[in-house]
N, C-alpha and C positions, 0 to 999 in steps of 0.2 A: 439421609437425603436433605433435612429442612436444615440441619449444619453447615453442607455444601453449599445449598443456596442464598446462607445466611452470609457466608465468607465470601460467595460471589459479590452478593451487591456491598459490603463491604470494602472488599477491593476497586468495585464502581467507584463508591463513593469517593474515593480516595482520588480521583483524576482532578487534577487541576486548572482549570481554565486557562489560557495561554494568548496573550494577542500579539501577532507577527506585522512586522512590514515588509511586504515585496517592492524591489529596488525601483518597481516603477508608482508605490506611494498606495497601493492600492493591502487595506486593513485584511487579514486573514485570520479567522478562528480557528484555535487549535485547542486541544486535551493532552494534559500529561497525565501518563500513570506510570508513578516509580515503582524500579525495580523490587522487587522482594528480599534481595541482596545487600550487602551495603558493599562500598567500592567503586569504582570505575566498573562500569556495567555495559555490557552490548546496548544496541536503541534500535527499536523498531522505528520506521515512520512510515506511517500507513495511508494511502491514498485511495477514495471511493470511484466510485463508479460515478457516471452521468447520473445526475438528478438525485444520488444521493448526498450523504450527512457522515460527519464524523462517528457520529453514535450509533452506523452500521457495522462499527467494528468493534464495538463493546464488549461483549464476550470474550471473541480471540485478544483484545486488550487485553482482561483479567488475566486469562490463562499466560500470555506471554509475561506479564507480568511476576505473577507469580513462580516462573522456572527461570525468571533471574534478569528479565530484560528489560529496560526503561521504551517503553512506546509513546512517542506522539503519534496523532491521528489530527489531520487536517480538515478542515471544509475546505476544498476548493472555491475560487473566485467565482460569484453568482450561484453558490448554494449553500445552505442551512444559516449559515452568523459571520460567514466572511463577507465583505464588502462585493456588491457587483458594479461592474467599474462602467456600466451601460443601463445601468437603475433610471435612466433618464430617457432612454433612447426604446422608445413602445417595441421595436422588435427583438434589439439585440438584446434586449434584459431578457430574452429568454434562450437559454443557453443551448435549449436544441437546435439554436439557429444560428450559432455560432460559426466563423468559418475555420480552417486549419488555424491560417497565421493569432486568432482569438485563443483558440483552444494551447496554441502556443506556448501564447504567453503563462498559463497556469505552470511551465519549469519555475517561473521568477517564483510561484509561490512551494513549491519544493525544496526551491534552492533557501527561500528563508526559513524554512522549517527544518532543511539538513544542516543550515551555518548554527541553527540556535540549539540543535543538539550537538555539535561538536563544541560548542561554545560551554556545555556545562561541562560540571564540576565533576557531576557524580556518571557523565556517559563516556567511554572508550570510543575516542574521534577515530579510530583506525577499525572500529566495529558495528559501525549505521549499515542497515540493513534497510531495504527500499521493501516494502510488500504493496503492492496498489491492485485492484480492480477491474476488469472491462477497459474506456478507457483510462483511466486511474492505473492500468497495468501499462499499457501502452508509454504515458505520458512516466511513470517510473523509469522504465526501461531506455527513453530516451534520455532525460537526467543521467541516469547513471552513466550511460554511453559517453557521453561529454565531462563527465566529473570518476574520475578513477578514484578519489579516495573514497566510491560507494563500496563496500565491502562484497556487497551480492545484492539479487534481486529476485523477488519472488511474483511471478503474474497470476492472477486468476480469472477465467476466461478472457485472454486475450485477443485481439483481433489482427489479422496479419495489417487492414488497416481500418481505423476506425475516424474519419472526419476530416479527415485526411493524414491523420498523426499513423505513421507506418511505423507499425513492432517490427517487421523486418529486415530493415533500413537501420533502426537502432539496433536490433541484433549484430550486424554486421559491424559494429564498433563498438561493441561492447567487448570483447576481447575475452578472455581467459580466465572469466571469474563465475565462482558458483551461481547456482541457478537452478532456479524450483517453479514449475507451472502446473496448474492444477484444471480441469474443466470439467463438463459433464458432459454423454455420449446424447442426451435432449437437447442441446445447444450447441449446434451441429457447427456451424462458424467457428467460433473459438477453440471448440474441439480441436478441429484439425487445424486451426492457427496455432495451439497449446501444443502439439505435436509436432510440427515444421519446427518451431522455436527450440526445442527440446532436443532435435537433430543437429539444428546450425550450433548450438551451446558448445563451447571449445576445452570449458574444464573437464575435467574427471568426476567432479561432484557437480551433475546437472540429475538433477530427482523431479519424478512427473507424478501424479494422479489423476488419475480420469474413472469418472464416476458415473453410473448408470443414467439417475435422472434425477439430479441433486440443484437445476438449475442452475442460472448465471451470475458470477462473482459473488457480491458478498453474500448472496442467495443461499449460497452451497454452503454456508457454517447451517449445522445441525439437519440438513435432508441430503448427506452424503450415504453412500449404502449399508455402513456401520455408524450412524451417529457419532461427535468428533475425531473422528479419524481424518481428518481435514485438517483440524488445531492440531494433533495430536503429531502428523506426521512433518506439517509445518515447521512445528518447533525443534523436531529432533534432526529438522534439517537446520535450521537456522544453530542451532544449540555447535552441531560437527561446520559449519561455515565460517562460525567466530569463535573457533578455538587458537 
C-alpha cells in the first residue's frame, strides 16, 4: 500500500506546468503528465467542471498516465491559474454569471490546449481524446463536434444543457466516433442526460456507467460503488478507442 501511494504522488510530481494562449490573447494554465511509454503516445485533455481546477483530475491523471497516455488537464478561463478575461468587470469575474456566448468562448481554450498536444513530439495527433466534466463535459463534446480530428469523447455528468451550452445539439454532430459517459443515479439531471447521449451515440463503441450515489463529475473518482472502477473502466475504454 505505502509503495502504491509512493508511486502515485511520484507520478504527481512529474506534471509539468504548461502556459497556453487562446486565439483571443486570454493566458490558460495547464498540466502535463507524460506518458509512462516512450513513443508517440495517445493524449488525454481533460476538462473540469464549473468552479473547479486542473488538480481535480490528479489521480485519473496518474493512472492514465501510467497505462501509456500523455494527459493535459486545463484550468478553464476564470478558474484556478488561467487568466479571467472579466477580472475587471465586479460581476462577470464571477463565472457563475457567465452567459452562453462567455461560457462559449472557453472552445478557444480547448482548441489551444488540443493544437499544443498535436503539436508535440512525443503525442499521436490522430489519438487526442477529449474527457471533460459537468459543464467541462458539455463544452468537450461541443469542440469535438466542430473538430473531427478529436479521436473520441468522454462526458461525466453531462447535462442535456447546462448555461446554455446544449450536449445535445453537439451530440448531433458529433458523428460516428467512440463515446463514453459515466453519471450517478443521486444526480438525477445528468443521469438521464448521460443516458439520452448514450442512445443518440452512432459508433459501436459507445460505453456508459452509471453509479449508485458516487456524485457529480469529477466527484465520482473514488465514491463509485467499487472504488476505481470509474478510472478503471475509463481507461480500457479509451485504451480499445485509440488502437
Amino acid at each position: 500500500m505505502l509503495a502504491a501511494k509512493l508511486g502515485l504522488l511520484l507520478s504527481l510530481a512529474a506534471a509539468d506546468e504548461v502556459e497556453l494562449k487562446a486565439d483571443d490573447g486570454v493566458k490558460i494554465a495547464a498540466s502535463w503528465t507524460k506518458p509512462g511509454e516512450a513513443g508517440k503516445r495517445p493524449a488525454l485533455l481533460l476538462v473540469h467542471m464549473l468552479g473547479g481546477k486542473k488538480e481535480d483530475w490528479d489521480g485519473f491523471a496518474a493512472a492514465a498516465a501510467k497505462a501509456g497516455c500523455g494527459v493535459l488537464a486545463i484550468d478553464m478561463r476564470g478558474h484556478g491559474k488561467s487568466e479571467n478575461p472579466f477580472a475587471k468587470d465586479r460581476e462577470k469575474k464571477n463565472v457563475e454569471k457567465w452567459t452562453k456566448d462567455e461560457w462559449v468562448n472557453v472552445l478557444k481554450d480547448i482548441r489551444a490546449a488540443k493544437d499544443h498536444l498535436a503539436g508535440r513530439a512525443d503525442v499521436d495527433a490522430k489519438k487526442i481524446v477529449l474527457v471533460g466534466a459537468s459543464i467541462g463535459a458539455n463544452l468537450s463534446l461541443h469542440y469535438a463536434a466542430a473538430d473531427k480530428d478529436v479521436r473520441a469523447v468522454a462526458v461525466l455528468s453531462p447535462g442535456e444543457n447546462y448555461k446554455g451550452v446544449s450536449a445535445v445539439e453537439a451530440m448531433n454532430e458529433y458523428g460516428a466516433r467512440p463515446f463514453f459517459g459515466a453519471a450517478s443515479k443521486d444526480d438525477p439531471y445528468p443521469a438521464t442526460s448521460m443516458e439520452r447521449l448514450v442512445k443518440m451515440a452512432k459508433h459501436l463503441m459507445k460505453n456508459s456507467r452509471m453509479y449508485a450515489s458516487a456524485g457529480h463529475g469529477t466527484k465520482m473518482f473514488g465514491n463509485e460503488d467499487e472504488p476505481g472502477d470509474l478510472t478503471r473502466e475509463l481507461l480500457e475504454w479509451v485504451k480499445a478507442a485509440t488502437r
